[in-house]
C-alpha positions, 0 to 999 in steps of 0.5 A: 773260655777255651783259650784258656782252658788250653793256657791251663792245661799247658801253661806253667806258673804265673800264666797258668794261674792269670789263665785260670782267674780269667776263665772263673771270669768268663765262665761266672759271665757266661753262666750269667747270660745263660749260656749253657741254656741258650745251647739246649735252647738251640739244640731245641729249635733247630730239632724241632725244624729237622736239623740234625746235630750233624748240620750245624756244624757243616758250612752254609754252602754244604747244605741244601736250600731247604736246610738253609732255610730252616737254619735262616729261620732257627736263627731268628727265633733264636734271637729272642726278638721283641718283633718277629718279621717273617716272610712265608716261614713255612715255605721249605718245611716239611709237615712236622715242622710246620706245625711246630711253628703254628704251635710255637707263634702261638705261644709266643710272648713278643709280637710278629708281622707275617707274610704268608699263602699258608692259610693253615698257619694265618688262621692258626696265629694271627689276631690281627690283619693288614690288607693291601688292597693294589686296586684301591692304593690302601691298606685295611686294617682288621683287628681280628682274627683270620676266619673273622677277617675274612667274614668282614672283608667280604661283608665290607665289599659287599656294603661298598658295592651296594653304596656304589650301586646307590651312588650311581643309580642317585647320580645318573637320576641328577646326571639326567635331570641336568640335561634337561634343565640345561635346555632352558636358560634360566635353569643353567646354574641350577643344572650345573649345581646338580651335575656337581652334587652327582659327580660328589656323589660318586668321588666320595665312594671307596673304589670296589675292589677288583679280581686279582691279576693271574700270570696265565701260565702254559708251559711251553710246546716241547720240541721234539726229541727221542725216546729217552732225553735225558740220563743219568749214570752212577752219579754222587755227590759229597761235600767235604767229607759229608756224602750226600747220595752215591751211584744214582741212575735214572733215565727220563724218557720222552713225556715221562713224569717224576717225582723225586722223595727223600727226607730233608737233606737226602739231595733232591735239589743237589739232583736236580742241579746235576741234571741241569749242568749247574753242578757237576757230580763227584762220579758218574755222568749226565748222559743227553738225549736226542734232541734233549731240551732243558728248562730248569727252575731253580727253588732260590732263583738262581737261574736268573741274572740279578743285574740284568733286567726283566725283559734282558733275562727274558731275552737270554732264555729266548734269544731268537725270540721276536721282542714284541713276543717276548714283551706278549709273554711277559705281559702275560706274567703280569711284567707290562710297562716299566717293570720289564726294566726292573733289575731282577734282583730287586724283584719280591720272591713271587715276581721272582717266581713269575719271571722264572716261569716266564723263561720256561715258557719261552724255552721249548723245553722238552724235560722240566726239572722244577724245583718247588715250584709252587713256593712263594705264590698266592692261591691263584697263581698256584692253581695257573702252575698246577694247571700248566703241570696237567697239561704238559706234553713234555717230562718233567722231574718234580721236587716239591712239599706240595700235595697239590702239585704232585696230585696235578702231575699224576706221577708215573715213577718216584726216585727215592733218596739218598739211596737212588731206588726208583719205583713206579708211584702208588698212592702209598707214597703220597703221605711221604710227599708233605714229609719229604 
């Protein structure tokens, strides 16, 4: 159509006229497909997500991840699918748009499978429950929703437990009156059938399902450094013409805390990729400290080697470090066995997340600059980093969306963006922590 909106206003004669027959054409189709509506449409669900107009039409690479994600995740529910398969949609998002999101799967006419530890949003959208159960190699299925999973759930392993409890207390009874029959001749096959009925009666009985596996997670001792590490002098950042945050200082002193703030789209993790060297700023400097030791987690992994192995990235985050200590620590993040010489680019985002850790911990790191840590893992592994967060000696430089990990922090200042102000933290900022 615009092709031939040009031809028309340029064209003379017979293809001014060829021009204009072929735009009814495509016009009367495009109408038909719903064309105009499916650009409100879109103008729709990209609002709803935070994606200013100004976005959609950058390139991919200009945008933040957090952006990408919201776009990645506009564009699905764009495509009008009969199944949805969504893989923890709400991590990126700030409040508002999450709760677009519950409101909008909920009424939403086709099918979705969702993987998530947002425990708001599954209780909020789903009517049905698989649960892989790793311990007992199969999947429960619960035609309920989450609350009433979660009462049936805890109902079934306590029935299983009972019924393991009664099996073996029937089984050791046979067990026993085996041996004793056994010391008789006559009565050795009848031994033997009662030792066999015992042994059923355990085999027949669904496994008890056992704790979940942790990564135990301690962030590293720091190395020692002077009073201020880490500085960072007039730095901007723009791509093409689009400026995304200009004459920015900050300086991170030794085992100071902060948390960067800024709406999505403001710079955080464009920030955090100037101090850690992966990016370099259009003006300004990064300044090192004494002694400065860097450990960098990146939101989108990007820290990690996809070709090489577990144990091999591990190996490059620590090279000085003996084997059967690195093989300790990544036990220690649940990577034991044949999973060390796994490709890191086949890992699921969590045992991304893990593994990424994992080099942290090895680093001696004496700044941290994380990058939505908490992103991607299960309740419990969340509580093991924000307990790491409490407990570091070092400093460290927060971008996140999680309450939880800034109240575990304990903040001393904030760095608010585009604009680079830094004030200390106080408690009125933290409603700006799920916005930002």
């Amino acid at each position: 159509m615009r092709e031939n909106e040009q031809r028309i206003a340029n064209g003379k004669g017979a293809t001014r006229e060829k021009a204009l027959k072929q735009y009814e054409r495509q016009e009367t189709e495009f109408l038909t497909k719903g064309g105009y509506a499916a650009e409100a449409e879109a103008a729709t669900i990209a609002a709803a997500l935070n994606l200013p107009d100004r976005v959609l039409g950058q390139p991919l690479h200009t945008l933040s991840g957090g952006q990408r994600r919201r776009i990645e995740l506009a564009r699905i529910l764009f495509s009008d699918a009969d199944t949805l398969l969504l893989d923890e949609p709400t991590n990126h998002l700030d409040a508002d748009s999450i709760i677009w999101l519950r409101d909008y799967l909920k009424t939403y006419r086709g099918g979705f499978i969702v993987i998530s530890h947002d425990v708001d949003l599954v209780e909020t959208v789903v009517n049905k429950v698989f649960y892989l159960d790793a311990n007992r190699s199969q999947i429960d299925i619960y035609n309920m929703g989450w609350k009433l999973y979660q009462q049936q759930r805890e109902a079934d392993e306590k029935r299983r437990k009972r019924e393991r409890a009664n099996a073996e207390k029937k089984a050791a009874a046979l067990h026993s009156q085996a041996d004793k029959m056994r010391a008789k001749a006559t009565k050795t096959v009848a031994a033997q059938n009662m030792a066999r009925r015992a042994d059923k009666l355990l085999a027949g009985l669904e496994a008890v399902r056992q704790s979940d596996k942790v990564a135990k997670l301690r962030f590293p001792e720091p190395a020692p450094c002077g009073r201020t590490p880490l500085m960072a002098e007039g730095l901007s950042k723009s791509y093409g013409s689009l400026e995304i945050f200009t004459d920015v200082d900050l300086a991170i002193d030794k085992g100071s805390r902060v948390v960067i703030l800024g709406l999505n789209g403001a710079g955080k993790t464009t920030l955090l990729r100037l101090l850690a060297g992966v990016e370099q700023p259009d003006t300004g400097a990064v300044v090192p400290g004494h002694g400065l030791k860097l450990g960098y987690y990146a939101q989108e992994h990007e820290t990690l080697d996809p070709d090489r192995t577990v144990l091999e990235n591990m190996r490059s985050a620590a090279p000085d470090m003996d084997l059967v200590e690195v093989r300790k620590v990544l036990g220690s993040f649940l990577f034991s066995g044949d999973d060390v010489d796994k490709p890191a680019g086949v890992l699921s985002g969590g045992e991304k997340t893990r593994l990424a850790l994992a080099t942290l911990v090895v680093s001696s790191a004496n700044v941290l600059l994380l990058d939505e840590p908490t992103n991607n893992l299960d309740p419990a592994s969340r509580e093991e980093i924000l307990g790491a967060l409490r407990t570091y000696k070092g400093a460290v430089v927060l971008v996140t969306h999680d309450e939880g990990a800034v109240e575990a922090l304990q903040p001393e200042r904030i760095i608010l963006l585009p604009d680079g102000v830094e004030d200390l933290w106080g408690s009125d900022y933290a409603d700006l922590v799920a916005l930002a």
